[in-house]
C-alpha positions as CSV (number, residue, x, y, z in Angstrom):
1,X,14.6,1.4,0.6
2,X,14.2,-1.7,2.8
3,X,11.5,-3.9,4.5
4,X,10.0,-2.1,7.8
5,X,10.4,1.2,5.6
6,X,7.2,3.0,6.0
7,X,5.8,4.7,3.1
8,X,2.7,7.4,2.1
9,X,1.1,7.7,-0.9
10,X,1.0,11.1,-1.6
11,X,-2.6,11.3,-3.6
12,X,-4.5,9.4,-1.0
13,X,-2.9,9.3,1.9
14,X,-2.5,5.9,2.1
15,X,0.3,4.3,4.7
16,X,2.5,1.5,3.6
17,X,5.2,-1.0,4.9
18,X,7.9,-2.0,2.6
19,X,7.9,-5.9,2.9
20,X,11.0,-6.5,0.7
21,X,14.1,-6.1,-0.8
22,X,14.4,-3.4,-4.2
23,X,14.5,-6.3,-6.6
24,X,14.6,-5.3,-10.7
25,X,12.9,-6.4,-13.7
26,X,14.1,-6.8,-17.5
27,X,13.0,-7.0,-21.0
28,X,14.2,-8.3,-23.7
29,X,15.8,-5.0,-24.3
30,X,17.7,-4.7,-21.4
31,X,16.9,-3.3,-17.6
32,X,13.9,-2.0,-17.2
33,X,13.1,-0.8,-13.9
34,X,13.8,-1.6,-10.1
35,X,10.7,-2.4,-7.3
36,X,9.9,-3.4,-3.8
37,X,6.9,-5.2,-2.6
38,X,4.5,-2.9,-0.5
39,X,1.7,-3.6,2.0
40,X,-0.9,-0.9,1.8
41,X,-3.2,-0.7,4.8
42,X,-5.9,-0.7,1.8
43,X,-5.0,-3.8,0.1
44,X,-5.4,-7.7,1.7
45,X,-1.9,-8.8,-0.5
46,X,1.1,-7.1,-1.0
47,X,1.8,-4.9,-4.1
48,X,4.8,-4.1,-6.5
49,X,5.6,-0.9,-6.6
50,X,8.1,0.6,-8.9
51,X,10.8,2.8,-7.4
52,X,9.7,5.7,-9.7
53,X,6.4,6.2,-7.5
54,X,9.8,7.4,-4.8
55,X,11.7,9.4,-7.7
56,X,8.2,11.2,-9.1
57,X,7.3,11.9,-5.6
58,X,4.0,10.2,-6.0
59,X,5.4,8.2,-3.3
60,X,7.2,9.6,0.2
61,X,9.5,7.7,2.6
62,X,8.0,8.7,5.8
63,X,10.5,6.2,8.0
64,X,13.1,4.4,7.7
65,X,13.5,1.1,9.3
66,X,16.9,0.2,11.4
């Protein structure tokens, strides 16, 4: 996943644009999880989206940028 990737959410339908790198998070037990920044056509600001919206399929890549 990489900005200009565009993205659908699959319970509403929502369209997306991937605005960043996949960046990760930690805790103080170790990794936690990895996440890109997302423009929604609903939302004003970008969100953070975890990549497990992509691996639970709550989330489709619908295209990929070049």
């Amino acid at each position: 996943m990489k900005p200009g990737d565009l993205i659908k959410d699959m319970a509403d339908g929502d369209f997306g644009v991937v605005t960043s790198e996949v960046c990760s998070y930690n805790t103080i037990e170790g990794p936690a999880g990895k996440y890109v920044w997302v423009q929604w056509n609903t939302f004003t600001k970008s969100q953070r989206m975890s990549l497990d919206a992509i691996e639970q399929g709550w989330v489709k890549v619908i295209s990929k940028s070049e």
